[in-house]
N, C-alpha and C positions, 0 to 999 in steps of 0.2 A: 359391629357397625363401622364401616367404612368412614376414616375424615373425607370430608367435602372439601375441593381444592377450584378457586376460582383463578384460570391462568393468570399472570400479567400477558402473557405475550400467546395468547391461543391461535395464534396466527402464524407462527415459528414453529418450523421441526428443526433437527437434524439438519445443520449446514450440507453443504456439496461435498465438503473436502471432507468429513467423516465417512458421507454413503462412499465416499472412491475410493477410502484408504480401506473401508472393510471388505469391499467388493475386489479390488485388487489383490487382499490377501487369496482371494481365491483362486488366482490364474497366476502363478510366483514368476512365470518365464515373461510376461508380459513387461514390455519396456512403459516404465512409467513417465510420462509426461505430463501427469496430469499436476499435481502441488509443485507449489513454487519455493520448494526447497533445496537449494544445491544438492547436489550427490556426492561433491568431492569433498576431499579434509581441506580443515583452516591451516593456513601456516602455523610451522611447527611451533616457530618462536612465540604466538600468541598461547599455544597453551604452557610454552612456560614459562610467560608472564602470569597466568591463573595463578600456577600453581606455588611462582613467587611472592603473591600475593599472600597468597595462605599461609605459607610457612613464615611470611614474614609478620601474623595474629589478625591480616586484616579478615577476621571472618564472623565479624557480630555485625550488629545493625550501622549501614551508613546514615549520613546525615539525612534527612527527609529530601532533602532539596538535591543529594544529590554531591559525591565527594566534590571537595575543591578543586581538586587536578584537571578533573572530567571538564567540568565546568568551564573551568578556567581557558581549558585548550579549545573547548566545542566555539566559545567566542571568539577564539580566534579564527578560528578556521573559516567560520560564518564568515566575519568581516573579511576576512581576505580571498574569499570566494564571491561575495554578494555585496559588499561594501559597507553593511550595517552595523554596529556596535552595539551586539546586546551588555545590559548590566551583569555582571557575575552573580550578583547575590539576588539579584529579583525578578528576573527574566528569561531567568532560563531553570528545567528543572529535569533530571534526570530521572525517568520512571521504566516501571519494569515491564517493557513495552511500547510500541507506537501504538495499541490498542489498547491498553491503559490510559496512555494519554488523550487520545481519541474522547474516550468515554468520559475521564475528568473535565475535560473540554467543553463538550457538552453538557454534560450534567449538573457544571457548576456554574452554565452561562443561559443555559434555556430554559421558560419556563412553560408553564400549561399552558396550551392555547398560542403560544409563540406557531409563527413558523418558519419553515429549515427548508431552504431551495437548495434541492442536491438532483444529483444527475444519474441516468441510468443508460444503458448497465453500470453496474458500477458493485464496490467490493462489499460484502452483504452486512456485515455491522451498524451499518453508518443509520439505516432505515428503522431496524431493533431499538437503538440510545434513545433517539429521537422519543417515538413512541413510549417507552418508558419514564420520560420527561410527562408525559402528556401534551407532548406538541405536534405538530402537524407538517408531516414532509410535504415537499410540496415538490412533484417530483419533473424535471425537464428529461423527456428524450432524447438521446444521442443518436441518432441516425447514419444505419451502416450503409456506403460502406466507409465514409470517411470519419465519422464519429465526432463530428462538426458542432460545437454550442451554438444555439441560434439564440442570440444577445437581445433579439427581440421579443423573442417570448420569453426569455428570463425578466423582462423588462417587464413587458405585460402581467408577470405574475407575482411581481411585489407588492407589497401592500405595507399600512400602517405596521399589521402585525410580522412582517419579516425580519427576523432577528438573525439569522447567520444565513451564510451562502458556504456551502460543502465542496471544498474542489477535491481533485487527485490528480495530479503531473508528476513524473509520468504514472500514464493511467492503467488501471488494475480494472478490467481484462484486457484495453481494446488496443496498448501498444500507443495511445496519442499522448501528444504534451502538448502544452499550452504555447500559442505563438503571441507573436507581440502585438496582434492585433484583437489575439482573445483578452489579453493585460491593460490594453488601451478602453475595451468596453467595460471592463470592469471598475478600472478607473472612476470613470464617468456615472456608471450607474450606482457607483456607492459612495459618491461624494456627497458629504455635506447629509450624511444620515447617519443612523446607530449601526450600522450594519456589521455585525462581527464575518471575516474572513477565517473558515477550518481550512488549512491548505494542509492533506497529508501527500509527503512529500517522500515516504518511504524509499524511493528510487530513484532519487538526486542522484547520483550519479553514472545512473545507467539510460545515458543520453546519446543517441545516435547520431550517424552523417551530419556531424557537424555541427551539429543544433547546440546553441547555449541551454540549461536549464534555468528555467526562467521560475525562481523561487519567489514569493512573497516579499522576503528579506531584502532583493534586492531592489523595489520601488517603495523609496521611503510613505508616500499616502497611504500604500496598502501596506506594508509595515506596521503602520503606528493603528492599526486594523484588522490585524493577522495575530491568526496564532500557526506556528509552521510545526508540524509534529514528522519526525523523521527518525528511521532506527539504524540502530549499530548491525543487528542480527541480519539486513538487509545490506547493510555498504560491505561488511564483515563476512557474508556468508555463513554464517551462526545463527539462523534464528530460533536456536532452539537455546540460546542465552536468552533472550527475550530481555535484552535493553533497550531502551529508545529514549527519545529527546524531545522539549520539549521546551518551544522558546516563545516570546509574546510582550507587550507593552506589559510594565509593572501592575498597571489596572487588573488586566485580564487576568493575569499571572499569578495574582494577591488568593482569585477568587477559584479559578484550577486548584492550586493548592489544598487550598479547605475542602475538597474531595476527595483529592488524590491521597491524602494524611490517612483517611478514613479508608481506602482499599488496598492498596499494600506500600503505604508508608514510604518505602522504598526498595532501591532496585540493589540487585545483587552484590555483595560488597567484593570481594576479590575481583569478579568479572570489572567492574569499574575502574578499578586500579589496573587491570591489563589493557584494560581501553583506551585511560590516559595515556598510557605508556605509547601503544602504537599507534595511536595519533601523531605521536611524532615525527613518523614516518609518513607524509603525504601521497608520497610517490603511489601508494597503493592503491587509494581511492579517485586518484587524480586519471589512474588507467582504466580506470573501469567499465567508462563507456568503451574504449577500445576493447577491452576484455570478451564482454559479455556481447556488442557487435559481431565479433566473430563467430561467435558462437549462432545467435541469430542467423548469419549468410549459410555456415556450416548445416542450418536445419530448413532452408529457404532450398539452396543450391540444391541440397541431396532429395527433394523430391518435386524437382524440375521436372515435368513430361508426367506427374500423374496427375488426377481428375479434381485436386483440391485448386482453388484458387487462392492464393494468398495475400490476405489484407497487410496494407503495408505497418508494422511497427517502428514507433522510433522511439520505444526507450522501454523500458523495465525489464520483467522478466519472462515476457508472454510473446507470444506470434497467433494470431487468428485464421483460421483456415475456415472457407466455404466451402458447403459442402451438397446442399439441396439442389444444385440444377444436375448433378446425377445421381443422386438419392433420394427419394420424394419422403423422407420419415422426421420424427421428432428432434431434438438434438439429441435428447436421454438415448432413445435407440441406435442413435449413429454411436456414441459415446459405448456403448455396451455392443453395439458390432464391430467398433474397434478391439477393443477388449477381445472377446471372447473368438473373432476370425481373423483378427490382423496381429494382434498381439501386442497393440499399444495403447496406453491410457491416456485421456484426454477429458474436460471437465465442457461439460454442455452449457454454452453462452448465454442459453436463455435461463440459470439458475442465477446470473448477475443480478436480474430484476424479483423487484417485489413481490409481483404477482408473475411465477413464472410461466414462459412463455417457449414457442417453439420462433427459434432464427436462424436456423441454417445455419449456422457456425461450431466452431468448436476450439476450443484454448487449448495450448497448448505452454510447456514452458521451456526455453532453451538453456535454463540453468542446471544444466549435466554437463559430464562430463564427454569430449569428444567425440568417443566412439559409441556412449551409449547416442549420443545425437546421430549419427550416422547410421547406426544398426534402425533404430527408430525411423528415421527417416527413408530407409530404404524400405522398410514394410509398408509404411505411410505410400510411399510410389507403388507397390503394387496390388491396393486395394481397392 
């Protein structure tokens, strides 16, 4: 006799970025663009700060909260980036992961019946936590091709029971960030209620033409309101470290905790001590917009004069390409006749949403290395 198994989550297969990575195995010549994992190596000297780490016995359990170094330097960094001064010992916490912290966030702050205004498209986690909480996404369209919050129907859709509001700047798929006019509505619309602010912030510093990154941290109302979740694997180009950060008023931060204790305690002990260390060095993360910019025009430029239209990004690690007014198919099909007759990989836009859907787009990511952008991009122009 077979056990009877009642899903939690019967609504969830198999993310996007599994079916691409096993599907990819199949085609090895094809240039991948589809995951938003750099290609190239970390500087040299962070791995041998690991590996000074290690030799020097840091390699048993760290603090739950997270070493002191780390700690110590992430608040500064905040404050003289954003102006705000978190507490070292109660407000900030280092986890093994920005999708750990995501999840402690949530699950130590929502309850049944709550509900969670978040935006779509948008990065597929965020909709799963919720639901396992027993709460209720409550979900705002983003409309292509500018991918614009309309502050008004976020307005119209809170209610008594609205306990957080879900942001992403810069945003995972669609390349936007939040301007100071989207910071001004939000303001307003969550003053003088309970309303907790998720802002995950993963791609701080991968901020385009000019644009400040306009964090949580830096307007004290929504500060004292926010909880800001941001990773190292992302400013670091390591995300297979899988550290991230995670900072918030003492209240909020008290009650993260009593979760995060209970899933993995804590985050990687060497990798933390190498992190403090090259923090030191700002100069690195301070270039990154410029960095990773380039890279962007390098994948924009080189498929100038083909038949995609290119939606504008300005920040993380994605570019958006249109692709329906000369292909009348699904995204998954375009996505798979990439693949299989162009020879490049790409993740279909409509698997950002809940229930997914067909958009005529397709993501791409420009966190490669040069020429693999260029080889890519040159196939991309003649399909």
């Amino acid at each position: 006799m077979s056990i009877q198994v009642q899903s939690k989550m019967p609504s969830v297969g198999t993310t996007i970025f599994t079916v691409m990575v096993d599907l990819l195995k199949q085609y090895p010549d094809v240039i991948g663009l589809s995951q938003g994992a750099p290609n190239f190596m970390l500087a040299p000297e962070m791995m041998d700060s690991v590996y000074k780490a290690m030799q020097a016995g840091h390699n048993q359990y760290a603090p739950m909260i997270g070493i002191e170094p780390l700690r110590q330097r992430m608040v500064e960094k905040i404050e003289h980036l954003y102006g705000h001064r978190y507490d070292v010992d109660n407000e900030i916490t280092i986890m093994p992961s920005a999708s750990e912290a995501i999840y402690s966030s949530i699950a130590s702050l929502v309850h049944s019946g709550d509900e969670i205004i978040c935006f779509e498209p948008g990065f597929d986690s965020y909709i799963p936590i919720i639901q396992l909480q027993g709460a209720i996404p409550v979900i705002v369209e983003l409309k292509a091709p500018k991918f614009d919050i309309d502050w008004d129907q976020v307005k119209s859709l809170i209610s008594p029971k609205t306990r957080m509001i879900i942001l992403n700047s810069p945003h995972n798929p669609t390349g936007r960030i939040l301007t100071e006019s989207d910071i001004d509505a939000l303001m307003v619309l969550t003053e003088n209620t309970n309303i907790i602010i998720l802002s995950d912030e993963v791609y701080e510093h991968m901020v385009f033409d000019e644009e400040p990154h306009r964090s949580m941290s830096r307007y004290p109302s929504l500060a004292a309101r926010s909880i800001v979740v941001t990773s190292f694997g992302k400013t670091y180009q390591v995300t297979g470290w899988r550290v991230g950060c995670c900072v918030a008023p003492a209240e909020l931060m008290e009650q993260i905790r009593l979760v995060h204790q209970f899933l993995m305690f804590s985050a990687n002990t060497p990798i933390q001590y190498a992190l403090a260390e090259v923090l030191e060095r700002p100069d690195f993360y301070l270039k990154l917009g410029e960095f990773f910019e380039r890279k962007r025009d390098i994948l924009i430029q080189g498929i100038e004069g083909s038949r995609f239209e290119v939606i504008p990004s300005k920040g993380g690690f994605f570019q958006l390409l249109k692709f329906d007014h000369f292909m009348p198919c699904s995204d998954m099909d375009m996505v798979k006749y990439l693949i299989t007759e162009v020879g490049v990989g790409a993740i279909p836009v409509g698997a950002f949403y809940s229930q997914p859907r067909d958009t005529g787009l397709i993501r791409l990511t420009f966190a490669r290395d040069d020429e693999t952008l260029r080889i890519g991009a040159e196939r991309l122009k003649n399909a």
